[in-house]
N, C-alpha and C positions, 0 to 999 in steps of 0.2 A: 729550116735546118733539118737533115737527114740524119737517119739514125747512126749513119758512122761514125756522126760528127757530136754526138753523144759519148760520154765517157763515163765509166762505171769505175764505183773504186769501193773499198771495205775500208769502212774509217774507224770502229769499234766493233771487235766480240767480247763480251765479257761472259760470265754465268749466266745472269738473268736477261742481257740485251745485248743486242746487235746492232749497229746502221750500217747500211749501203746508202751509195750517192750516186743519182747519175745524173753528172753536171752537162748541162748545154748549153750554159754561159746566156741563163736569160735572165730577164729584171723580176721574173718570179719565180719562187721557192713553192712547193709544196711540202709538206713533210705528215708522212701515213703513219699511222698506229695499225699492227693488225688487230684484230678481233678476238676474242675469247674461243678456244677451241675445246669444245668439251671431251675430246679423245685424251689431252693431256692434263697433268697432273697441275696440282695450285703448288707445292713444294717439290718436285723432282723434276729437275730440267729436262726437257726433250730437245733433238737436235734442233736447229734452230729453220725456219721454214723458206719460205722465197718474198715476204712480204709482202703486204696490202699493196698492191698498184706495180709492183714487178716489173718497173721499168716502162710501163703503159701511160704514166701522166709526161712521162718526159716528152714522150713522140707530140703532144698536145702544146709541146712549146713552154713546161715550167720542169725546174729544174728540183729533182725528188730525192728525198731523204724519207729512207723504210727504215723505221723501226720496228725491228722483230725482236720478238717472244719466245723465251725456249719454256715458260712456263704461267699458268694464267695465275698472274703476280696483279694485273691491274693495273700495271705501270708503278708502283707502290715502292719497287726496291729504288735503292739509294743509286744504283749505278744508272738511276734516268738522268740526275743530276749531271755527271758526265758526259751524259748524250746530250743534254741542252748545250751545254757551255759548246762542244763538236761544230754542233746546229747552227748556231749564232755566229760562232768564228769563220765557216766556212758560209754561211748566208749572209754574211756582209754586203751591202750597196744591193740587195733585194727586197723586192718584197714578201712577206709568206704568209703562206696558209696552211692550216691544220687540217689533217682528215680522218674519217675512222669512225668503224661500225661496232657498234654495241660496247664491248668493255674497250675498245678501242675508239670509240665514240667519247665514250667520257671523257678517254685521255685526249683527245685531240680538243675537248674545253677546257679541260683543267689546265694542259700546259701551255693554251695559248696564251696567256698572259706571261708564262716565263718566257716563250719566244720570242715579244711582241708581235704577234700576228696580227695581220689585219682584219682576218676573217675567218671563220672556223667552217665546217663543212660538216656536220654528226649525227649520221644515221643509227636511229633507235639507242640513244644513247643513255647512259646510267646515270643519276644524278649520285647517288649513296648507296651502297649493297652492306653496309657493315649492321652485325646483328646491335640489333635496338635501334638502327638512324630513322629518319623521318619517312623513308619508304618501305613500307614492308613486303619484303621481293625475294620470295624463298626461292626462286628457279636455279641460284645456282652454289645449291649444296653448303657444305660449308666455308665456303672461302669467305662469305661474309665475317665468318667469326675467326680465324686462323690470321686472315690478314691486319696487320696494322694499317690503316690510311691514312697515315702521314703527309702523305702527298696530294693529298683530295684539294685541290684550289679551287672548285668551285663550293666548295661546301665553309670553306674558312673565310670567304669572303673575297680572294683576289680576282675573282674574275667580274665581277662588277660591270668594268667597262669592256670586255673582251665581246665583240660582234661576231655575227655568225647566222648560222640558218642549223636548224634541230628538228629532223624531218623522221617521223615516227607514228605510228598506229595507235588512233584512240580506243579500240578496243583492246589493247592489251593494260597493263599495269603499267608500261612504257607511258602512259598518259599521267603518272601520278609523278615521275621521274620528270617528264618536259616543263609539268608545271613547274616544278622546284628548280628546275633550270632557269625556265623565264623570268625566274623572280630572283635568282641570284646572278645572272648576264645579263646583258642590252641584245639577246636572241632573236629571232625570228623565229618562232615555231611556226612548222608545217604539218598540220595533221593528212596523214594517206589512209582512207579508209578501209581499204583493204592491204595494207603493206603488211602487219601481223610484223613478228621479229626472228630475224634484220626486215627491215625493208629495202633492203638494198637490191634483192630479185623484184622486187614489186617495182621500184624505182628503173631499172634495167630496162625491165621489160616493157614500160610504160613513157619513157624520156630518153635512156638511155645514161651512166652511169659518167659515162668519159664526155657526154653532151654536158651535164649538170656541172662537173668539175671545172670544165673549160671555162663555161658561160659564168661561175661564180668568180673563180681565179681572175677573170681577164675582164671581169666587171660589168659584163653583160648580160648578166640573169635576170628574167623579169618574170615575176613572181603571176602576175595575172595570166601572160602567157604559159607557164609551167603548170598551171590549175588547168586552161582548155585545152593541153592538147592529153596531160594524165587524163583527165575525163575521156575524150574521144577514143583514148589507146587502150582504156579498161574494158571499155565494153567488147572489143574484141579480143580478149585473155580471156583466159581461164578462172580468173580471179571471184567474179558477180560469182560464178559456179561452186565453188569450194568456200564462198562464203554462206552461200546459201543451203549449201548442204554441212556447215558447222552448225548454222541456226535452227537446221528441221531437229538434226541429232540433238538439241538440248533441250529439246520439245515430245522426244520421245519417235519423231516421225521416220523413222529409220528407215523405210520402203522408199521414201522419198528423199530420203538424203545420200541413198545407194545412186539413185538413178543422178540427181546432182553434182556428184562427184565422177560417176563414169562418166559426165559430158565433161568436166572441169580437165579429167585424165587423157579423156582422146582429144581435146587441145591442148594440152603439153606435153605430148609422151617422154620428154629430156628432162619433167625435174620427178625424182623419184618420191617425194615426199608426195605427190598425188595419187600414185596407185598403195602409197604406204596407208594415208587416209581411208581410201576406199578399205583396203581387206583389214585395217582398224572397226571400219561399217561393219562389213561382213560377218567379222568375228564374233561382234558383240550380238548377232543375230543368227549363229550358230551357222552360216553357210561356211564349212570350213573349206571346202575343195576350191571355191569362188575366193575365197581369204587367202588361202595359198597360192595358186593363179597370183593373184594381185601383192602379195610381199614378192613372188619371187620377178613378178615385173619391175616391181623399185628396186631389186637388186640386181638388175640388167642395166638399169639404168646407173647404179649406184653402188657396187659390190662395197663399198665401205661401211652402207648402214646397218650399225652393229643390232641395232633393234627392229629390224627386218629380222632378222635370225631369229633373234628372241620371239619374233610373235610365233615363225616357223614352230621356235619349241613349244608353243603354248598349242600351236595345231595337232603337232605329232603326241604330244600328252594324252589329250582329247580323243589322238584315236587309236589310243593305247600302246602308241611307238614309243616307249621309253627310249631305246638305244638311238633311236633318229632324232629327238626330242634333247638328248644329252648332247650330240653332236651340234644342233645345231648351236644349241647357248655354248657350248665349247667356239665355234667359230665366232659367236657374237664377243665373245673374252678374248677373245686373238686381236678382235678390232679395241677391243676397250676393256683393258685388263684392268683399270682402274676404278673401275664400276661395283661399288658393293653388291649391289641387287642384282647383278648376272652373278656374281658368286654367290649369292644368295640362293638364284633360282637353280643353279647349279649342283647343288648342295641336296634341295630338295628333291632332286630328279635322284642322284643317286641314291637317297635314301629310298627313294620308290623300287630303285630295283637293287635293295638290298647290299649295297656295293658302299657298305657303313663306313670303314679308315677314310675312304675318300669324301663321303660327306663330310667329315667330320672335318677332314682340310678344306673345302672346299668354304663350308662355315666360319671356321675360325680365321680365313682371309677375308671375306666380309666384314669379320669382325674386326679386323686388326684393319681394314679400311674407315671404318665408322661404328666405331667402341661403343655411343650412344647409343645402337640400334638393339632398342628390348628386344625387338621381335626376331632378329638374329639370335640372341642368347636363349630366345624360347626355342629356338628350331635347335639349335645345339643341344640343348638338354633333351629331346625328345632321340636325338641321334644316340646321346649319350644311354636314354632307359631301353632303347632298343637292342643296344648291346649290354647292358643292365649292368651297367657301372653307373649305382646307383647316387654315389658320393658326389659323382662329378655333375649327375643330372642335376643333383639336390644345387649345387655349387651355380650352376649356369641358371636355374632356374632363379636363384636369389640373387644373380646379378640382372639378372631382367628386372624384378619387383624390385631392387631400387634405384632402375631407372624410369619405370612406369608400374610406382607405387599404386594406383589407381584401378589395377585393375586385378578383379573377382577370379575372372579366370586363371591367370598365373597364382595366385594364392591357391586354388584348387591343387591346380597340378602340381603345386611343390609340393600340398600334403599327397596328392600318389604317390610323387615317388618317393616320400617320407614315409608311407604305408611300407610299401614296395621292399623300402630298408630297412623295418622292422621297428621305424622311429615313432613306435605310435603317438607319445605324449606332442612330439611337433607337429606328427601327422592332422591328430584334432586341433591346434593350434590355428595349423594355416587356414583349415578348412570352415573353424568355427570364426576366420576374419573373411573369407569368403564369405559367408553366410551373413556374416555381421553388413559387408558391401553391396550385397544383394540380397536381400531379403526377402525376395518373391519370387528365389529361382528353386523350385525343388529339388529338382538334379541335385543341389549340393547339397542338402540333406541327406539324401540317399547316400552320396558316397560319402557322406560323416557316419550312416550307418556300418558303413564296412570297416569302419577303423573301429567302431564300437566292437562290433562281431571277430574282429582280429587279435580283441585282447578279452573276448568270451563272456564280454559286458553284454548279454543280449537283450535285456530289459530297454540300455540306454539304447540300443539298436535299435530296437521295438520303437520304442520314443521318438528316436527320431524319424523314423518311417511314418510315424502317425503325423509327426509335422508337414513331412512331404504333401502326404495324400491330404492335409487341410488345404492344402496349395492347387494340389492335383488332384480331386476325391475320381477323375474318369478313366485313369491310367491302370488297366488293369494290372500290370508287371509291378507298377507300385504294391496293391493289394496282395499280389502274389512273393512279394521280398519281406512284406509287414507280415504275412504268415508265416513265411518261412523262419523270422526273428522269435515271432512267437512261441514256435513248435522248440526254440531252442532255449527258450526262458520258460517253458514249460504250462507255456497258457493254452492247451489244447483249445479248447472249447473259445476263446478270441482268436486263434487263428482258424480254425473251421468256416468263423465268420469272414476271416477277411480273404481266405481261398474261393469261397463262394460272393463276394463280389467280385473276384477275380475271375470268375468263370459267364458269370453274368453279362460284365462288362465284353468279353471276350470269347462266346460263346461257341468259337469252332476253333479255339486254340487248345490243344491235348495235353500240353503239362499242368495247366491249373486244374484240369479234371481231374488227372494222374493224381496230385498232390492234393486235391480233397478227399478224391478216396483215398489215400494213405492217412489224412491226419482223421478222418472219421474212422479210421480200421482202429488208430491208437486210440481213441476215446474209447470205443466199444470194449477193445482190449482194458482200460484201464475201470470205464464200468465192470468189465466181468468180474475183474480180480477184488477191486472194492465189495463184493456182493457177494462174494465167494467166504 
């Protein structure tokens, strides 16, 4: 049959879903799920896209129903329901089969049982993403928790009898998902050693995509042959290479996992995640000029990867280009405006070149993306002490602590900028449950010192400088703060002492000499006048 004789028609848009058809009046049905797109949003619909198989399974002789995603819902909204019943009424007197990669992989098991399909087709597919299920699968953000999976059928138990093939990467976490697959379906797992997620470029490249579909659909697939010729077809990819330079990098071998990947790169110059890898290498071994080179190759290859930009900003930081550095995470947020952590890193860039109102929005859309994130509410209060609106610091920093009550450092900083605002009583509060959480960090003694000395208690300042240096007896600037306490609670003659281990420890530094000969001038002074 020739493509003209192919006919395409739009059978439903709704909010969340969409199918096209394009019937060629044959005894088999395909029906595609697309795949999880991390550019858009889990609750605001994006325009809706061209669909998984765009018309391509039909040329193959089966007759295709795309279901498309204006949002990664997971197949989970109610209006899939209406798309089966579509499905079924107009795939009468065929056969079908399910298909779909990653969260579209799931759905192409879970809803072949309401289809009755015959066979399913699901590349690196998901068994459960919802926070607490049996796989614990943090890669994609919160939708685990946001979404209800109502519609999960293979996790409820209807897919039982539902057949299929589930062809997926055992080094990822994809391998904890196929097991729980194989054990709630009558599946076929295929493990692809180097497929990584999707495995569907792995699969492409090695079989061919529209081969595998054909040969399953039409009942021809054999499984022993699809094992010898992926083998034959890997060794000449890029694949061995970029696997082998994942494995030196987690061994520390970086020299050698640079050179691994520039072979992996100059056998595939057309996928850009290869030279993204590579100046990934680079970066993390400080050659930035080689790092840049290689993001701005994968962005030749690939002007849409928003995180090629972002490593761009992490270059130009480095080499003290603010302005180039803010540009580029600007362009990486043009690609993925939905991204906490580019407004994150966004945020921080303007704070570096003092361009505070816009950190501060830049922040609080991080935050209004992902509320959770302490470490956003610490970066906000820090915007906030810079402009020394101290109320607000105080405010952003105690919604950090209680969301990551645990930690010493933020309990610190709240008592600064509690210092800062003249709050001494909560100042020493925060600082003495800092202290209380770490108890072996000096630092935080010290700056409990300064909230002593700020309300002219300098004995307890003293005090706790002495705790420090039990901690830290080498630090000469310690010795030199314990005198200084001193000299102001009036213990000449103990801080003389503790000036001249300051100088000791510190012997070609000139303020602790400066400051023992001053506090020896007031002794001698205070003998004179005693004697007099």
């Amino acid at each position: 049959m020739q493509k003209n004789e192919i006919i395409h028609e739009e059978l439903f848009v709704g909010r969340d879903l969409a199918l096209d058809y394009h019937d060629g009046g044959f005894p088999i049905s395909i029906v595609t799920f697309e795949a999880r797109n991390k550019y858009i949003s889990a609750t605001e619909p994006s325009p809706f896209e061209n669909g998984y198989g765009r018309g391509i399974f039909a040329q193959l002789g089966l007759n295709e129903f795309l279901v498309k995603r204006s949002r990664n819902h997971w197949y989970q909204t109610d209006e899939i329901e209406k798309v089966i019943d579509i499905i079924k009424e107009r795939a009468q007197g065929t056969s079908i089969v399910t298909y779909g990669g990653s969260m579209g992989g799931m759905a192409a098991i879970s809803l072949a049982s309401k289809l009755n399909a015959k066979t399913f087709i699901a590349l690196s597919p998901l068994y459960d993403i919802e926070e607490g299920g049996e796989v614990q699968d943090d890669r994609w953000g919160d939708e685990g928790r946001i979404i209800d999976f109502k519609h999960n059928y293979i996790r409820n138990g209807d897919c039982k009898d539902s057949q299929g093939y589930v062809f997926y990467c055992p080094d990822t976490v994809d391998v904890e998902h196929a097991r729980c697959i194989e054990r709630m379906t009558n599946a076929t797992v295929v493990p692809l050693e180097y497929g990584g997620h999707p495995v569907s470029f792995f699969l492409n490249d090695t079989y061919k995509l529209k081969r595998l579909v054909s040969e399953i659909a039409h009942g021809e697939f054999d499984l022993n042959n699809f094992h010898n010729v992926v083998k034959t077809n890997t060794e000449l990819t890029h694949y061995p290479h970029e696997k082998k330079a994942s494995e030196l990098s987690r061994i520390g071998d970086y020299d050698d996992a640079i050179i691994s990947m520039r072979t992996a790169s100059s056998m595939n110059p057309k996928i850009a995640r290869l030279p993204f890898r590579l100046g990934e290498l680079l970066l993390k071994v400080g050659r930035l000029q080689e790092a840049e080179g290689a993001f701005l190759q994968a962005l030749e290859t690939d002007p849409t990867m928003a995180r090629a930009h972002l490593r761009l900003s992490v270059i130009h930081e480095r080499q003290q280009k603010i302005p180039d550095a803010i540009r580029a995470t600007r362009r990486a947020l043009k690609l993925a405006p939905s991204k906490p952590e580019f407004h994150l890193r966004l945020g921080d860039l303007l704070r570096l070149a003092n361009r505070l109102p816009e950190a501060e929005s830049s922040i609080s859309k991080a935050i209004q993306l992902k509320p959770e994130s302490s470490n956003a509410h610490v970066r906000l209060s820090y915007v906030y002490a810079e402009l020394e609106r101290w109320n607000d610091a105080i405010a952003a920093m105690k919604q950090a602590i209680s969301l990551s009550p645990d930690k010493p450092e933020y309990q610190l900083r709240l008592g600064e900028w509690q210092l800062m605002a003249g709050e001494l009583l909560d100042a020493e509060e925060s600082m003495a449950k800092a202290i209380e959480m770490s108890p072996g960090n000096s630092h935080y003694l010290v700056r409990l010192s300064y909230v002593f000395a700020a309300g002219k208690d300098y004995a307890r300042s003293a005090s706790a400088m002495q705790k420090a240096l039990a901690i830290s007896p080498d630090r000469s600037a310690y010795h030199l703060r314990h005198g200084e306490c001193l000299i102001k609670a009036g213990e000449l003659e103990a801080a003389e002492t503790s000036m001249r281990q300051a100088v000791r420890l510190a012997p070609d530094a000139q303020r602790p000499k400066d400051r023992l000969r001053a506090v020896q001038a007031a002794i001698g002074r205070q003998r004179s006048k005693a004697s007099a």
